[in-house]
VODO-194640 format. One record per atom (N, C-alpha, C, O): residue number from 1; atom name; z negated, x, y. Coordinates in steps of 0.2 Angstrom, whole numbers. Layout:
// VODO-194640
PT	NUM	CA	Z	X	Y
...
END
This chain:
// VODO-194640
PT	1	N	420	947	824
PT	1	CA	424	943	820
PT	1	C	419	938	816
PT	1	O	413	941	815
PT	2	N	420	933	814
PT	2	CA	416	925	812
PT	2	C	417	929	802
PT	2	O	413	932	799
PT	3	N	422	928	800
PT	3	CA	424	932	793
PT	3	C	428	927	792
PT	3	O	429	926	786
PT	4	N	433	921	798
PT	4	CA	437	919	797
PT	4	C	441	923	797
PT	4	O	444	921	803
PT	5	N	445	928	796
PT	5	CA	452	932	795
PT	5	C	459	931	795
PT	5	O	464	934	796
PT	6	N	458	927	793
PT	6	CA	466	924	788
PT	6	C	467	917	789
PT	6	O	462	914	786
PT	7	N	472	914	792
PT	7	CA	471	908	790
PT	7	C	482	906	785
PT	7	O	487	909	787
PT	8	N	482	902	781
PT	8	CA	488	900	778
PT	8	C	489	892	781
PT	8	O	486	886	781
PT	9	N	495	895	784
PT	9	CA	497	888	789
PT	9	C	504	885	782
PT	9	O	506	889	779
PT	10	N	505	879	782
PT	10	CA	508	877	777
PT	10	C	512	871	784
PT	10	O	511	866	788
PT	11	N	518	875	784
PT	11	CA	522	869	788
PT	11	C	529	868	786
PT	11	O	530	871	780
PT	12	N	535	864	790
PT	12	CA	540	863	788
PT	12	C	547	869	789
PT	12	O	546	873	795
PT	13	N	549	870	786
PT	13	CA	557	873	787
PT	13	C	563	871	793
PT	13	O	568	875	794
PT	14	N	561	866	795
PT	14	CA	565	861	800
PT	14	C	558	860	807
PT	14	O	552	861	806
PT	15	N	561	857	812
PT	15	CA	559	856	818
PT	15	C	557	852	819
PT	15	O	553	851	824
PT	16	N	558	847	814
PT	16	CA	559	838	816
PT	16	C	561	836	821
PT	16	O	563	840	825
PT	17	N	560	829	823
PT	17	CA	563	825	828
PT	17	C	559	824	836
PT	17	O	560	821	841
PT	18	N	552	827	833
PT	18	CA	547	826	839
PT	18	C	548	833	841
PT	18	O	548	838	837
PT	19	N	548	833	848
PT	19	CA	547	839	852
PT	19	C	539	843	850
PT	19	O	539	849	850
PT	20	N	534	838	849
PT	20	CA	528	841	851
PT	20	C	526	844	844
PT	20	O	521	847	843
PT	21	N	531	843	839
PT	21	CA	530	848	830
PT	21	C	531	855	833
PT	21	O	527	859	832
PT	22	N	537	857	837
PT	22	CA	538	863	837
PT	22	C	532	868	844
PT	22	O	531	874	846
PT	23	N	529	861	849
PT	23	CA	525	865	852
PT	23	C	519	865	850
PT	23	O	515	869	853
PT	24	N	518	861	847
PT	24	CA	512	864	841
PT	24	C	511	870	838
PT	24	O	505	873	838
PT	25	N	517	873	833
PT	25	CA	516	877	831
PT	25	C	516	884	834
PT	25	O	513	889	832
PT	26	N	519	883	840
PT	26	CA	519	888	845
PT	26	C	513	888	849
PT	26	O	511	893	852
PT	27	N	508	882	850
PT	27	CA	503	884	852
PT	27	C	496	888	848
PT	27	O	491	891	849
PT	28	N	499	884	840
PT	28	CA	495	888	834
PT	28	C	496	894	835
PT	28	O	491	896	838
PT	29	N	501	898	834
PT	29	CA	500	905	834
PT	29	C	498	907	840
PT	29	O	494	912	839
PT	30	N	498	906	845
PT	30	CA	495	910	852
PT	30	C	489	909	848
PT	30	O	487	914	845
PT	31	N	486	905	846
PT	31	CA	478	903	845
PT	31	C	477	909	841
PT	31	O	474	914	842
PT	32	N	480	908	836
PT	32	CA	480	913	829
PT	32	C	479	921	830
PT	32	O	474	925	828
PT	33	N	483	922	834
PT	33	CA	485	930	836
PT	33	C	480	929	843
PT	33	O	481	934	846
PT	34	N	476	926	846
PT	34	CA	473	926	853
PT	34	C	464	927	849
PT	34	O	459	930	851
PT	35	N	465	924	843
PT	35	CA	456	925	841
PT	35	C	458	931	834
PT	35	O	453	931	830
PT	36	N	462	935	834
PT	36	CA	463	940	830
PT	36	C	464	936	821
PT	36	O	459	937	817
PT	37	N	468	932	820
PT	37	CA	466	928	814
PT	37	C	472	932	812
PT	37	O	475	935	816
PT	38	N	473	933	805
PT	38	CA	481	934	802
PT	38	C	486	927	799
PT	38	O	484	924	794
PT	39	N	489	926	802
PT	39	CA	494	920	799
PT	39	C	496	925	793
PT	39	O	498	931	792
PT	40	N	497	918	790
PT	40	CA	498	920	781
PT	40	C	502	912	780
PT	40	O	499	907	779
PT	41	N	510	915	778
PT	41	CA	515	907	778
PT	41	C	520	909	773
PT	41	O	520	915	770
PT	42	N	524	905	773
PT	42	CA	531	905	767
PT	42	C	533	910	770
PT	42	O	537	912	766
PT	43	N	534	914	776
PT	43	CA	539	922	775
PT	43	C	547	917	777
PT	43	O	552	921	777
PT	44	N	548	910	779
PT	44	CA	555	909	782
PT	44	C	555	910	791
PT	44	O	550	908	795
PT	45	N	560	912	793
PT	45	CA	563	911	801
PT	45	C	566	904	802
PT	45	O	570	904	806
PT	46	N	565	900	799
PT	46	CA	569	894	802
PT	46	C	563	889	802
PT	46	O	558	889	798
PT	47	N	563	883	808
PT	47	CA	562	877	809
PT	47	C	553	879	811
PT	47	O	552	883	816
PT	48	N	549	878	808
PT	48	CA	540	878	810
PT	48	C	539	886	808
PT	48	O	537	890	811
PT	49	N	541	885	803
PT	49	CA	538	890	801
PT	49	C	541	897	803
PT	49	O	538	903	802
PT	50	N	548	895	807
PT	50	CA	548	903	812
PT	50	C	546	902	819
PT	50	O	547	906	823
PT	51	N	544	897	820
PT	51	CA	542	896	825
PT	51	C	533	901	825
PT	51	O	529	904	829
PT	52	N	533	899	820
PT	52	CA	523	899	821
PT	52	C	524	909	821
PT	52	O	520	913	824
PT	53	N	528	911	817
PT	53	CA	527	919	814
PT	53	C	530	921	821
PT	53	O	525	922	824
PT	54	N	535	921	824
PT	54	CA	539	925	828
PT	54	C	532	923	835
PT	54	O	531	928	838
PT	55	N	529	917	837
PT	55	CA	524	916	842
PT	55	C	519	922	841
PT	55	O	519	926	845
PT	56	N	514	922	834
PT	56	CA	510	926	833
PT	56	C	511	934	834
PT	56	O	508	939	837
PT	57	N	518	934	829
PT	57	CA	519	942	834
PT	57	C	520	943	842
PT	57	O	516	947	845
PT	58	N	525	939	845
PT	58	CA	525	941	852
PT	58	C	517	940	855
PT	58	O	515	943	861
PT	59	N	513	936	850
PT	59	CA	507	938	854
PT	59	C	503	945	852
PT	59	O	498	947	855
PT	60	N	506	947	848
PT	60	CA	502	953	845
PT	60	C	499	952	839
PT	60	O	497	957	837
PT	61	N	498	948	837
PT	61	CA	495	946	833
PT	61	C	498	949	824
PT	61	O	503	953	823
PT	62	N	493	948	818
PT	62	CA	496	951	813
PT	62	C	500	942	809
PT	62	O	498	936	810
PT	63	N	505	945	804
PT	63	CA	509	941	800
PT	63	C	510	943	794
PT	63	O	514	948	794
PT	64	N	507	940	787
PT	64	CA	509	941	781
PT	64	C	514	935	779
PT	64	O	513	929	778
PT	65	N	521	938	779
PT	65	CA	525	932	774
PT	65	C	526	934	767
PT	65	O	528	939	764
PT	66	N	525	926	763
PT	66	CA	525	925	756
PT	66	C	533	923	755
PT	66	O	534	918	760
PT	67	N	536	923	752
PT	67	CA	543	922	750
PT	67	C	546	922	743
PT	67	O	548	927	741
PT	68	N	548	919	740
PT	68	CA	551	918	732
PT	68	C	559	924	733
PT	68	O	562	924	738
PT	69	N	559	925	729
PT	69	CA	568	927	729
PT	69	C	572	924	729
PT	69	O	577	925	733
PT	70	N	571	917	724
PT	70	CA	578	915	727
PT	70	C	578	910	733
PT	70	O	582	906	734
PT	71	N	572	910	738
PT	71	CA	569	907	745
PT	71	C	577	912	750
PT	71	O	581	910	753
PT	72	N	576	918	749
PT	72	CA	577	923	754
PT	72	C	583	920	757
PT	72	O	582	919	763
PT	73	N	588	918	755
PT	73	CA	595	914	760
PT	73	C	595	908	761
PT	73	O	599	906	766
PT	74	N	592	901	759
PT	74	CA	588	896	761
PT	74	C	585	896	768
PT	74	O	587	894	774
PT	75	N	578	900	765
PT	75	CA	574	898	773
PT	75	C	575	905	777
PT	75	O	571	905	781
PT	76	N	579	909	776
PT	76	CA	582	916	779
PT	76	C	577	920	780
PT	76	O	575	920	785
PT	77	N	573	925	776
PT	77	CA	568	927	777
PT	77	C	567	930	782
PT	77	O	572	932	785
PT	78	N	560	932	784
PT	78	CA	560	935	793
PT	78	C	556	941	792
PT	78	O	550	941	793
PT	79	N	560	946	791
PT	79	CA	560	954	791
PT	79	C	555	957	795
PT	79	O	552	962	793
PT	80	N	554	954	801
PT	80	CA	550	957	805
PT	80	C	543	957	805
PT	80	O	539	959	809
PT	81	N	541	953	798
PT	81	CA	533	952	800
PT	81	C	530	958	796
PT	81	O	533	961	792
PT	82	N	522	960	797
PT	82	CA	517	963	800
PT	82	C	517	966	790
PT	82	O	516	972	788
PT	83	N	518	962	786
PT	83	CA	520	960	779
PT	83	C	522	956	774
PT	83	O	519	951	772
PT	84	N	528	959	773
PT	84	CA	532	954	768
PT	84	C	531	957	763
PT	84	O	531	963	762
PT	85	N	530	948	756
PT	85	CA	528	951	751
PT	85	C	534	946	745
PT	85	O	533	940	745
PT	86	N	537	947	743
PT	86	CA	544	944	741
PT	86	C	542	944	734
PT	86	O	543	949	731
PT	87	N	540	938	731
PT	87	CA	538	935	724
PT	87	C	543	933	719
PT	87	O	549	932	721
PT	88	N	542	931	712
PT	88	CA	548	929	708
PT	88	C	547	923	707
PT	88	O	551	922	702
PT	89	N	545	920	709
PT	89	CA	542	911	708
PT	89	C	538	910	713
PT	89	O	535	914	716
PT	90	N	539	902	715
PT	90	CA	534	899	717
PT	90	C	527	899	717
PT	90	O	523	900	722
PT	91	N	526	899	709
PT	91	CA	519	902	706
PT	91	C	517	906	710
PT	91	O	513	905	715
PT	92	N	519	912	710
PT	92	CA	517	916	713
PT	92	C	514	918	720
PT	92	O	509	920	722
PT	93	N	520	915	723
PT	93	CA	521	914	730
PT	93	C	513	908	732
PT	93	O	509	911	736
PT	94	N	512	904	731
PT	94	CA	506	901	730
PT	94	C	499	904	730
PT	94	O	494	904	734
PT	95	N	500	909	724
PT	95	CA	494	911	722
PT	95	C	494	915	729
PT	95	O	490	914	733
PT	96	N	498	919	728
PT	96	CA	495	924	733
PT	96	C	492	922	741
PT	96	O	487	925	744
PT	97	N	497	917	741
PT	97	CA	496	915	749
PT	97	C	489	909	750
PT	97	O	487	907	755
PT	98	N	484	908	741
PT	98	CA	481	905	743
PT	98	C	475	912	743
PT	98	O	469	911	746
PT	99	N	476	918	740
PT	99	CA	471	925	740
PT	99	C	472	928	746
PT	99	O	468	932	749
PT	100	N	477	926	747
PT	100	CA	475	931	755
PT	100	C	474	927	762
PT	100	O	476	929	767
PT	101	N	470	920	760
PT	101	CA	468	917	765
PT	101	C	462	915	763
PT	101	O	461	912	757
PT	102	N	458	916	770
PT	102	CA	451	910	772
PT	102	C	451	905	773
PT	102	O	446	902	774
PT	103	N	458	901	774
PT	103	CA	456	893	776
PT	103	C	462	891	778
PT	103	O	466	894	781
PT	104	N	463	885	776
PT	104	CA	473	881	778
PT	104	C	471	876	783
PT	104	O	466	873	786
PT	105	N	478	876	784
PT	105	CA	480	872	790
PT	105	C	486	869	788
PT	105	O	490	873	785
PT	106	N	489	861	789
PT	106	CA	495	859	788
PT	106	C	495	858	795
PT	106	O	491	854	798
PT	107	N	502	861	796
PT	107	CA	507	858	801
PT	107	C	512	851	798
PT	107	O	513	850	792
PT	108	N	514	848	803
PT	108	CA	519	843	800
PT	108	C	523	847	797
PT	108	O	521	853	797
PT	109	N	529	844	791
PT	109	CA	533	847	785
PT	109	C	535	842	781
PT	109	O	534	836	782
PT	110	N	538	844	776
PT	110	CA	543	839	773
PT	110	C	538	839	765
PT	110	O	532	838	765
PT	111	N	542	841	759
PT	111	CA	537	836	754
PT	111	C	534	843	751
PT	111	O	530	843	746
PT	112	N	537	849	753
PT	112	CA	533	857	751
PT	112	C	529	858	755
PT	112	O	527	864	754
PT	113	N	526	855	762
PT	113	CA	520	857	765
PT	113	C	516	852	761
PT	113	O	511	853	758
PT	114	N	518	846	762
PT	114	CA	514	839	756
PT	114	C	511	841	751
PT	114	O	505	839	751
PT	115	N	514	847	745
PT	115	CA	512	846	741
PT	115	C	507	855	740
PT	115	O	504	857	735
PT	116	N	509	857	745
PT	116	CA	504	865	744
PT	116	C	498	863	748
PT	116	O	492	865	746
PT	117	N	500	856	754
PT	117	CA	490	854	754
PT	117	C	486	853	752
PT	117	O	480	854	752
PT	118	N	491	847	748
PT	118	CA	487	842	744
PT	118	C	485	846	736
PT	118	O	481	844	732
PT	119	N	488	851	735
PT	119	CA	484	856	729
PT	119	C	479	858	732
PT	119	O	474	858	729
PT	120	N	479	861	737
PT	120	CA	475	865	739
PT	120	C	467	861	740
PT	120	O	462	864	740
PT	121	N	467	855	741
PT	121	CA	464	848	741
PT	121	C	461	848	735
PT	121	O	455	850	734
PT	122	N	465	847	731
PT	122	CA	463	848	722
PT	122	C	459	851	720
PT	122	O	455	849	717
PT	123	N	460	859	723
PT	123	CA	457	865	718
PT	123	C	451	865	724
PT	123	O	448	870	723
PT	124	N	449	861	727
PT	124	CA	442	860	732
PT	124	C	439	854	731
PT	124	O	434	852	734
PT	125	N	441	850	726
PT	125	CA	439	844	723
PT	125	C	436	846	716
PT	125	O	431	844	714
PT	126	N	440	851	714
PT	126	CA	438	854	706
PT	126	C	433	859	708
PT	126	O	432	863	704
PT	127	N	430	861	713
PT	127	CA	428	868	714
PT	127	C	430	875	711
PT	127	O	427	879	708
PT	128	N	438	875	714
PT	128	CA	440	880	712
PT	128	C	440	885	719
PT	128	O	441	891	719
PT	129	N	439	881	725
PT	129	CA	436	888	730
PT	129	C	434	882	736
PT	129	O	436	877	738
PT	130	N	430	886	739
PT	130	CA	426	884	746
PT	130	C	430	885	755
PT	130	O	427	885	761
PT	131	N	436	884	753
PT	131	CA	439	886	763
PT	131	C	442	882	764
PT	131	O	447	880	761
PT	132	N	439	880	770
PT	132	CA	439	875	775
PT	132	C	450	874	775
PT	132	O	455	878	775
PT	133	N	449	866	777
PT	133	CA	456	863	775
PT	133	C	456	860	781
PT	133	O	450	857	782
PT	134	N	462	860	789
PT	134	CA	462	856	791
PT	134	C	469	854	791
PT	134	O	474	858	790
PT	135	N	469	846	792
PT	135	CA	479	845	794
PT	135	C	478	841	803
PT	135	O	475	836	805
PT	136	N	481	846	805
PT	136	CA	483	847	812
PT	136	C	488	839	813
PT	136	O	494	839	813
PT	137	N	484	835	816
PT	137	CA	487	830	815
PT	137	C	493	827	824
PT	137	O	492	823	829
PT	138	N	497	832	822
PT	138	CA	503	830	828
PT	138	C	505	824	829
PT	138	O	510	823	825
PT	139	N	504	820	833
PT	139	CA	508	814	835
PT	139	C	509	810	831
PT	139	O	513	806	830
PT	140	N	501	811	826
PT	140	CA	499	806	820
PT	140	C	502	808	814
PT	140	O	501	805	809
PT	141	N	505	813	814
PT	141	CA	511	817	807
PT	141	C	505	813	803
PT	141	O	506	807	802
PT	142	N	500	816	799
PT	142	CA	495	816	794
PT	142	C	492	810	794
PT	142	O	487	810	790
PT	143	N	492	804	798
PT	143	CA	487	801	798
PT	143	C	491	792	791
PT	143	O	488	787	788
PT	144	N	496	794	791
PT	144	CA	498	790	784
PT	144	C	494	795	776
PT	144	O	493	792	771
PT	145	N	493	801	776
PT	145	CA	491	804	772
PT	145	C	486	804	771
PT	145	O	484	803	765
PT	146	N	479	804	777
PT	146	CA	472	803	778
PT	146	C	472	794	776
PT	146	O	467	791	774
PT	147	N	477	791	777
PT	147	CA	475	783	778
PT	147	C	477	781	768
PT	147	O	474	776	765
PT	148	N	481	785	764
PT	148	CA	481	783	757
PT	148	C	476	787	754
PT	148	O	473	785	749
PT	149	N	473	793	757
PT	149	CA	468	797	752
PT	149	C	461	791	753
PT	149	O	457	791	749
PT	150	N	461	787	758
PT	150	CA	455	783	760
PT	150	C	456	776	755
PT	150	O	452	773	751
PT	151	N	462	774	757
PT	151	CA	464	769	750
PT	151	C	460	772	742
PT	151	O	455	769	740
PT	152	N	463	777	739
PT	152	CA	460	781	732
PT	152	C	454	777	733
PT	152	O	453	771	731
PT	153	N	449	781	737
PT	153	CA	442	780	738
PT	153	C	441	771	737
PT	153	O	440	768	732
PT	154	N	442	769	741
PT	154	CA	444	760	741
PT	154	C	444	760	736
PT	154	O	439	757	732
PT	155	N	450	762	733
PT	155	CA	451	759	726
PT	155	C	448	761	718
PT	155	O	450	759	713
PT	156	N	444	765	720
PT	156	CA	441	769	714
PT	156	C	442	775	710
PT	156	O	439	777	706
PT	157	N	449	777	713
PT	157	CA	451	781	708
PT	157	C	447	790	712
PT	157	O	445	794	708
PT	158	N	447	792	716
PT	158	CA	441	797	721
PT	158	C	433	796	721
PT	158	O	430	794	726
PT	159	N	430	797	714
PT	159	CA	422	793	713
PT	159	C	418	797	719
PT	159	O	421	800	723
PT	160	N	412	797	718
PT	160	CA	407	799	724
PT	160	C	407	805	717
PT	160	O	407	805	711
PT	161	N	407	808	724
PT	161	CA	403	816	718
PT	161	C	410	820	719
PT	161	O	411	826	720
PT	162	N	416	816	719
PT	162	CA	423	821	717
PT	162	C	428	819	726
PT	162	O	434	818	727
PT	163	N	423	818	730
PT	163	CA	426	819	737
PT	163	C	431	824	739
PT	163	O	431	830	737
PT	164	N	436	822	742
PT	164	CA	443	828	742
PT	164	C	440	831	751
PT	164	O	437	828	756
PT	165	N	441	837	751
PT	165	CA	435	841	757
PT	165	C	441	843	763
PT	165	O	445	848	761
PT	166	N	442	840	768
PT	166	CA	447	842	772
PT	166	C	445	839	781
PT	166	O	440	834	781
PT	167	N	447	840	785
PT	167	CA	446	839	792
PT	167	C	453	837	793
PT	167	O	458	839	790
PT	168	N	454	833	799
PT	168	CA	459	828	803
PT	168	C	457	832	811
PT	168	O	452	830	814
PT	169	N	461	837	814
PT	169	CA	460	835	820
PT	169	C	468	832	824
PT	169	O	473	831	821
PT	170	N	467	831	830
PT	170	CA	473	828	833
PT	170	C	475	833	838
PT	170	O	480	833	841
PT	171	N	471	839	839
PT	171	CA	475	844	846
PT	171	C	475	850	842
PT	171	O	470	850	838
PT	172	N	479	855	843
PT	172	CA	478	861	841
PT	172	C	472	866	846
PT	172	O	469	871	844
PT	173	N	472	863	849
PT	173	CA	467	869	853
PT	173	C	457	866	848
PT	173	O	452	869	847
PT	174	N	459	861	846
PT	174	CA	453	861	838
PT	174	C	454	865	834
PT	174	O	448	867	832
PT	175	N	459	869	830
PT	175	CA	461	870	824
PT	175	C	456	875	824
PT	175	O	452	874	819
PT	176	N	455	882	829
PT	176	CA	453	887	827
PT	176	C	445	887	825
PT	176	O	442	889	821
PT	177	N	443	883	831
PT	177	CA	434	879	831
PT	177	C	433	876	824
PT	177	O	429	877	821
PT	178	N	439	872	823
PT	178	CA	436	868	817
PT	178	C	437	873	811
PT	178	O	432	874	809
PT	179	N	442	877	808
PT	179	CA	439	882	804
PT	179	C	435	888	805
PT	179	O	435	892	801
PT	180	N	433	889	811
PT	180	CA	427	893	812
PT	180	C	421	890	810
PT	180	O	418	892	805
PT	181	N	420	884	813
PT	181	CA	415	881	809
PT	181	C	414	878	802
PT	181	O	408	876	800
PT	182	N	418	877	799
PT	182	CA	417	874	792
PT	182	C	415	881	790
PT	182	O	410	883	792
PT	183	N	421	886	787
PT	183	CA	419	892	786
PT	183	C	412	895	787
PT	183	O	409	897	782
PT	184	N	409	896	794
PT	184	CA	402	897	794
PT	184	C	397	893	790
PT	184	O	392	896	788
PT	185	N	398	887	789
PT	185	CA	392	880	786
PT	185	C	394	882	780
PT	185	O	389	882	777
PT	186	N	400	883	776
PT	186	CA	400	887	771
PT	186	C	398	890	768
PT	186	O	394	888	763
PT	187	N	398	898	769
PT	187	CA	395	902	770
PT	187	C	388	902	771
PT	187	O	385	907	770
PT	188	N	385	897	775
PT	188	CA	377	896	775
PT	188	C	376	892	770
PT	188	O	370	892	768
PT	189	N	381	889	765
PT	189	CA	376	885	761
PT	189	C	377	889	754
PT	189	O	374	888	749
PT	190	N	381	894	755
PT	190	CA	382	900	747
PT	190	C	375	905	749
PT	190	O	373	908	745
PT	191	N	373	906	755
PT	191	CA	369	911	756
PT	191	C	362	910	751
PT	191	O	358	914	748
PT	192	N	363	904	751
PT	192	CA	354	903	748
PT	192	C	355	902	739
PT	192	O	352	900	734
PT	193	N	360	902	741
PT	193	CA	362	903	732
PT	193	C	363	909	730
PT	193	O	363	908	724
PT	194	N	365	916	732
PT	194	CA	368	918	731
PT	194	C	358	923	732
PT	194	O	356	926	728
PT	195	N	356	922	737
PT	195	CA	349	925	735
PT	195	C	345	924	733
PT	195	O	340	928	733
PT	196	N	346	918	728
PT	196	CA	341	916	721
PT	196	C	347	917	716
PT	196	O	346	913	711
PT	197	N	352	922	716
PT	197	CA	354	925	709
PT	197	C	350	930	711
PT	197	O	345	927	709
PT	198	N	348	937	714
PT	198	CA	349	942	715
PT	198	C	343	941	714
PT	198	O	341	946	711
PT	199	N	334	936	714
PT	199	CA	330	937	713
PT	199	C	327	938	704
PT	199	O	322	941	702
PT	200	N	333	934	702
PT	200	CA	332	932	696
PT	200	C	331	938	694
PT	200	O	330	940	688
END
């Protein structure tokens, strides 16, 4: 194992209108569950996001779902996975799903995949943690999202020094490579810090 483990996929509840959303997700999981990774998602059986969990299990793979309570008849919660952890808020549901992963992925999604990446952006902008962020850019889904965070920068409001820390690929067979390696380059650049506390 690389000490990628865990990855939290953040996608939509629905299928959307492109075929290639839901065979995306279905290719993520084979990946997921084929390099021993654990998906770690909202815990619903509808639209991506049952798509990506029920994939990862038939591959064998492991599955933690996060879910709110009053989520459970909404997005239909999906009993079968590896571990279900049934939260009392959003809050919650977040937090944990952001401690029990090494690194995120957005799949396409509506405006709660939007707003769990673009936090996740935030708290990597603030240095509140170090793991690797890609958005899986399907049939261009994300590339209005990559083309306003680049406007910000344009227009001054993203100064130098406060760079928002994320990767753009366009095929899923990138995803697992691309957070293997930020992950590692990370991890090299904490090493040499973390051995000049220990000298002190």
């Amino acid at each position: 194992m690389n000490g990628m483990n865990s990855v939290c996929v953040y996608c939509g509840s629905a299928t959307g209108h492109d075929p290639r959303f839901a065979a995306a997700a279905d290719e993520l999981g084979t990946a997921l569950a084929r390099a021993e990774i654990t998906l770690v998602y909202g815990g619903g059986s509808l639209g991506l996001m049952g798509r990506i969990a029920h994939k990862v299990l038939q591959e064998g793979g492991h599955v933690v779902g996060v879910i709110p309570r009053f989520l459970h008849d909404r997005e239909v919660m999906l009993t079968d996975v590896t571990e279900l952890i049934v939260t009392e808020d959003m809050h919650e549901r977040k937090r944990l799903m952001f401690e029990r992963a090494d690194g995120f992925v957005a799949l396409p999604g509506g405006i709660g995949t939007l707003e769990e990446v673009v936090e996740m952006m935030t708290w990597s902008q603030l240095g509140r943690h170090e793991k690797p962020i890609v958005l899986a850019n399907v049939a261009d889904f994300w590339s209005p999202l990559n083309a306003i965070i680049n406007h910000m920068v344009d227009a001054g409001f993203i100064r130098p020094g406060w760079d928002v820390s994320y990767d753009v690929v366009d095929t899923i067979s990138e995803v697992v490579p691309m957070l293997t390696e930020r992950h590692e380059a990370l991890a090299e650049e904490r090493t040499p810090k973390e051995a000049t506390l220990r000298r002190m």
